[in-house]
TIRO-2110 file (N, C-alpha, C; in Angstrom, 1 decimal):
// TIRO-2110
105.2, 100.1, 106.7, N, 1, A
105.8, 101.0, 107.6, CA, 1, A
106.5, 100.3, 108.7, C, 1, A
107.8, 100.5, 109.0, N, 2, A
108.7, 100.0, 110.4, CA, 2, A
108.1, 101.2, 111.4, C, 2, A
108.3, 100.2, 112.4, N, 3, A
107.5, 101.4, 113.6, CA, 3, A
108.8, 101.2, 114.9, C, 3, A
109.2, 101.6, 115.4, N, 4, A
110.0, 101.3, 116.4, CA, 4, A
110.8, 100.6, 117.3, C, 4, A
109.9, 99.2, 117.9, N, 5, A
110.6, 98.5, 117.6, CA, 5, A
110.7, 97.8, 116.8, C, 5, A
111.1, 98.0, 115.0, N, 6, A
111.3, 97.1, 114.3, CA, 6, A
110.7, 96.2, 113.7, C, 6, A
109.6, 96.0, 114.1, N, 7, A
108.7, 95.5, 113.4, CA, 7, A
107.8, 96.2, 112.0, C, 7, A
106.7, 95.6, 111.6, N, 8, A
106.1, 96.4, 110.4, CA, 8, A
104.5, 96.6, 111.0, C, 8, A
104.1, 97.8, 110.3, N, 9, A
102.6, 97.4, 110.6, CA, 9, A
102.2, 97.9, 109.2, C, 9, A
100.8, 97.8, 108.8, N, 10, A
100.2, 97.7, 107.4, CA, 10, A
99.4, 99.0, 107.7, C, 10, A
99.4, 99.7, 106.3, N, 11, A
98.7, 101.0, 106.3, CA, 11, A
97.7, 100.8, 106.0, C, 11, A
96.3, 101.7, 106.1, N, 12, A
95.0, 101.0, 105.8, CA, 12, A
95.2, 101.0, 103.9, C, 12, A
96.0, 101.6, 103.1, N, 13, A
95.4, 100.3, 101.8, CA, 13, A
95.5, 98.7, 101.8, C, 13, A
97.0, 98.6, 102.7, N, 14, A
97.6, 97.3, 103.0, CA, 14, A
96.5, 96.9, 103.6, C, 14, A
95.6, 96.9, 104.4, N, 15, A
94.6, 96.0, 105.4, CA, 15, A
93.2, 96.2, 104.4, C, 15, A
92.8, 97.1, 103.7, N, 16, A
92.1, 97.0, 102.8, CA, 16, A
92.1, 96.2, 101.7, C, 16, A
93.6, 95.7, 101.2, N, 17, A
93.4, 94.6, 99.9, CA, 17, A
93.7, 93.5, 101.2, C, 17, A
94.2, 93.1, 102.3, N, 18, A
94.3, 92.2, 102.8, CA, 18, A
92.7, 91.6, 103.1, C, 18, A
92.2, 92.5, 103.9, N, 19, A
90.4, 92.7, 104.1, CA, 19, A
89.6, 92.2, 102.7, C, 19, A
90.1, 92.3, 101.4, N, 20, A
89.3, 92.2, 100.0, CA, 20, A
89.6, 90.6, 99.9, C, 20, A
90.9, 90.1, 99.6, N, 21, A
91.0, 88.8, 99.9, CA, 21, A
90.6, 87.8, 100.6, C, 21, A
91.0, 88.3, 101.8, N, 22, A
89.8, 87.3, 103.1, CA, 22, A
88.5, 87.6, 103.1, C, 22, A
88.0, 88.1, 103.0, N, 23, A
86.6, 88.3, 102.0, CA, 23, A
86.2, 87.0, 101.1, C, 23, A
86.9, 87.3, 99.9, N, 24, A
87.1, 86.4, 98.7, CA, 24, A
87.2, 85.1, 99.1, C, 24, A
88.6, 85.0, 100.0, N, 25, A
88.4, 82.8, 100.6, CA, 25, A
87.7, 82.5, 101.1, C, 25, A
86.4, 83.5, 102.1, N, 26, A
85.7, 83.3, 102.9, CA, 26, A
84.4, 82.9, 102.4, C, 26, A
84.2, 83.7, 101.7, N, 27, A
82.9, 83.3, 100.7, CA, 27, A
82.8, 82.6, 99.6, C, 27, A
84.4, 81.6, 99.5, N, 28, A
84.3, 80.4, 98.5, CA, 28, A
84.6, 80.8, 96.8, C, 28, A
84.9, 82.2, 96.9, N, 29, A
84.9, 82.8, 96.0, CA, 29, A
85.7, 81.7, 94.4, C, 29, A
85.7, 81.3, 93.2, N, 30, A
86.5, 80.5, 92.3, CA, 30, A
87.8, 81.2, 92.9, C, 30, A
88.9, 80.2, 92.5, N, 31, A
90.4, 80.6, 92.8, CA, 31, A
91.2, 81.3, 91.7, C, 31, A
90.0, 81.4, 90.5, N, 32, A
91.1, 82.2, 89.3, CA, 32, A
90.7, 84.0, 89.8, C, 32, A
89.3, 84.1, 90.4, N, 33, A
88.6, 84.8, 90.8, CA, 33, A
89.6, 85.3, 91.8, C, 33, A
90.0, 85.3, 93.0, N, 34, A
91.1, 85.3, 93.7, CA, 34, A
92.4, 85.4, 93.6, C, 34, A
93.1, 84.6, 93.1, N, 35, A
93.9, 85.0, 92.4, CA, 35, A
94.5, 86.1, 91.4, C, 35, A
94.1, 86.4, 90.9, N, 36, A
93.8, 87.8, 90.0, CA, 36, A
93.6, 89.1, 91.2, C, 36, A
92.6, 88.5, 92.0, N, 37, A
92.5, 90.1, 92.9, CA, 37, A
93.8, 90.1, 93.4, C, 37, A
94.5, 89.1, 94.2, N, 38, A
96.0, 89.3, 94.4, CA, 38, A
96.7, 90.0, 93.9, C, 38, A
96.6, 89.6, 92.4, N, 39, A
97.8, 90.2, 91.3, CA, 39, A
97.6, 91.4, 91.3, C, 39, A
96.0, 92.0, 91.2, N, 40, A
95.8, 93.3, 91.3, CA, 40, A
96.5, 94.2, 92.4, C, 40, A
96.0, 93.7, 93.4, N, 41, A
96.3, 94.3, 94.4, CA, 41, A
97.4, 94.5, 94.7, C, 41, A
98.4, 94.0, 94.5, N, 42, A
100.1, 94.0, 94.7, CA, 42, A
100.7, 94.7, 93.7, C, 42, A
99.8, 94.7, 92.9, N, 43, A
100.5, 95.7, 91.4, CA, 43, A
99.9, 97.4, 92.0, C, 43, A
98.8, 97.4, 92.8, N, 44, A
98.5, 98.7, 93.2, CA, 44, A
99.6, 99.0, 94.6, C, 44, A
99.6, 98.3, 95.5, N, 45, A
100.4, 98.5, 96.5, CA, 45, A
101.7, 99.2, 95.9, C, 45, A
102.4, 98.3, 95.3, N, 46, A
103.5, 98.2, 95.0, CA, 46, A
103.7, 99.5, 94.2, C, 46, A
102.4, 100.2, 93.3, N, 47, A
102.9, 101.3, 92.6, CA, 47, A
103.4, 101.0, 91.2, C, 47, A
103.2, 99.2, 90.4, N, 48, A
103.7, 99.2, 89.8, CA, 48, A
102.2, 99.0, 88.5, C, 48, A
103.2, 99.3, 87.1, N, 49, A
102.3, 99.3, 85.8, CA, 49, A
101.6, 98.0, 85.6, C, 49, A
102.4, 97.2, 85.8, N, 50, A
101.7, 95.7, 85.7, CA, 50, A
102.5, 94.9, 87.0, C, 50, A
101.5, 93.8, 86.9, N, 51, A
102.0, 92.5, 87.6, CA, 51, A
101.9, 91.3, 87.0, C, 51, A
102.3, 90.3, 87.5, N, 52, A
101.8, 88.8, 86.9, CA, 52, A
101.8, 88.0, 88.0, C, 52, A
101.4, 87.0, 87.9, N, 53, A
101.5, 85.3, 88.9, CA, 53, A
102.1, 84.3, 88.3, C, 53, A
102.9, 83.5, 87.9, N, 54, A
103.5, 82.7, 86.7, CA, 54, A
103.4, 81.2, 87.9, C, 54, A
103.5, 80.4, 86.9, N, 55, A
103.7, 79.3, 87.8, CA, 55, A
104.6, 78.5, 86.8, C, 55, A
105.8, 77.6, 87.8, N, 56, A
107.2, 77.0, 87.0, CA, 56, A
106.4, 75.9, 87.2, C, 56, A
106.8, 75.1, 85.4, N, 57, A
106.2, 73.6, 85.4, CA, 57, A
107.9, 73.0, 84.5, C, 57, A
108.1, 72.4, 85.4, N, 58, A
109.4, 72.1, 84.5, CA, 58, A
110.2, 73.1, 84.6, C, 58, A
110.9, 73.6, 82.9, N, 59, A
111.0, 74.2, 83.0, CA, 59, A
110.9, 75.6, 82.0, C, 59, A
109.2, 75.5, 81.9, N, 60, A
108.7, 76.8, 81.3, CA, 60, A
108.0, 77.6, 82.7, C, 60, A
107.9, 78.6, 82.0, N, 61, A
107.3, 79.9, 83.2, CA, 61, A
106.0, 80.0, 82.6, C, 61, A
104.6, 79.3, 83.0, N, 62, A
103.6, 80.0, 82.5, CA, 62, A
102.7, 81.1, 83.4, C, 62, A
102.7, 82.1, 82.5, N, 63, A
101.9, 83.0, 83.4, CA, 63, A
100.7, 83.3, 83.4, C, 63, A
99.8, 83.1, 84.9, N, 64, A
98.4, 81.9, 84.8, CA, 64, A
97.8, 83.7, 85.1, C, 64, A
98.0, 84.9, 85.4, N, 65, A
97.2, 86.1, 86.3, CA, 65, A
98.8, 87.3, 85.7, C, 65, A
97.8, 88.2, 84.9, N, 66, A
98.4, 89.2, 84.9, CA, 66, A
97.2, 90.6, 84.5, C, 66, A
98.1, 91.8, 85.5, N, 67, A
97.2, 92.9, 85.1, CA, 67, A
98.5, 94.0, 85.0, C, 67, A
97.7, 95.0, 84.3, N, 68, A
98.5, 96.0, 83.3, CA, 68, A
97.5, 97.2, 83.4, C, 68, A
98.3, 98.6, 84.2, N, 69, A
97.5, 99.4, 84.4, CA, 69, A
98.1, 100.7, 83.4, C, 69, A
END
């Protein structure tokens, strides 16, 4: 959301998966474990069917986090 002056502020789902994540670093959670909640969470924000996380090695695209709703 833009609020006035121009800036953004986050709606409570946005502070709710932000809140789920720092949660997750905080308690040492595995990083594949974490990662994935990311993917999730941006694929719900965003409204979209799926997401992914890919990471460039060279120059293939592997895709290490995907979800599909």
């Amino acid at each position: 959301m833009i609020v006035q002056d121009g800036t953004q502020s986050l709606d409570a789902e946005e502070l709710r998966a932000l809140l789920s994540v720092s949660d997750a670093l905080g308690a040492g959670k595995p990083l594949d474990e974490i990662l994935l909640s990311v993917v999730a969470h941006a694929a719900r924000l965003c409204s979209a069917d799926q997401a992914a996380l890919a990471l460039l090695k060279g120059d293939k695209l592997l895709f290490l986090y995907q979800v599909g709703y």
